[in-house]
N, C-alpha and C positions, 0 to 999 in steps of 0.2 A: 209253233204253238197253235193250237186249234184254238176257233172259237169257241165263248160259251153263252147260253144265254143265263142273265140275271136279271130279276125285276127289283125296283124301287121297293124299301119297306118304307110303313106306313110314314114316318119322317124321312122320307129322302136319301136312306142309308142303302150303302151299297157292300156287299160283300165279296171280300176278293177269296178265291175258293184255296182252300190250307195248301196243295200241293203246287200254286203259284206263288204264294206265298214262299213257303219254304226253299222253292226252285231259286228264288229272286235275294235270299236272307231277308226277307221282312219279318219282325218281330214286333210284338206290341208293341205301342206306342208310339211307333213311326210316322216322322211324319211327311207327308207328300205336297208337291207344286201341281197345283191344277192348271191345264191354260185349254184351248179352243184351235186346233189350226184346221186349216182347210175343212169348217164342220165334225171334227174327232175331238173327244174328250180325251185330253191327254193325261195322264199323271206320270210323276216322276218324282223320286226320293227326293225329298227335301237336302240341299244343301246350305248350309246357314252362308249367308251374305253377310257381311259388316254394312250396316245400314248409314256410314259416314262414305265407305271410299267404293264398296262392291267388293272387295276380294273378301278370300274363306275366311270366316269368323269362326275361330275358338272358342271365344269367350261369350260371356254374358253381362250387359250395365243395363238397369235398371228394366228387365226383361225385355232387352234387345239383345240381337247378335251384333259382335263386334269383333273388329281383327285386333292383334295383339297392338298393331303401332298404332293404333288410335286410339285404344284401351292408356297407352301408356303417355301418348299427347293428353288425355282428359286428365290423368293422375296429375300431370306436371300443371294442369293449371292452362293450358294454351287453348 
């Protein structure tokens, strides 16, 4: 993939260009992990994390991500 240049709009928004989009299936309302490595701005599709144990969240409690065994340890009370 080639580089492209993009500038900052006036709030800080950045636009990723429709055919990398498409290439990648990003669709609205995606959302993405930003981090910093070796000086590069990295993004990467968001995967929801269970914010009790780390592994993949399905679910949703009280607008956190959560996996289903810790969804179903809260139901029981533990």
């Amino acid at each position: 993939m080639s580089k492209r240049f993009k500038t900052l709009n006036r709030v800080g928004g950045l636009t990723i260009p429709a055919d990398i989009r498409r290439d990648l299936g990003i669709t609205q309302g995606a959302g993405f992990d930003i981090s910093v490595e070796a000086g590069r701005i990295v993004l990467e599709k968001h995967t929801p994390t269970c914010i009790f144990c780390g592994e993949y969240a399905t679910k949703k409690h009280a607008d956190r991500d959560i996996c289903t065994a810790c969804a179903e340890q809260i139901a029981k009370g533990v």
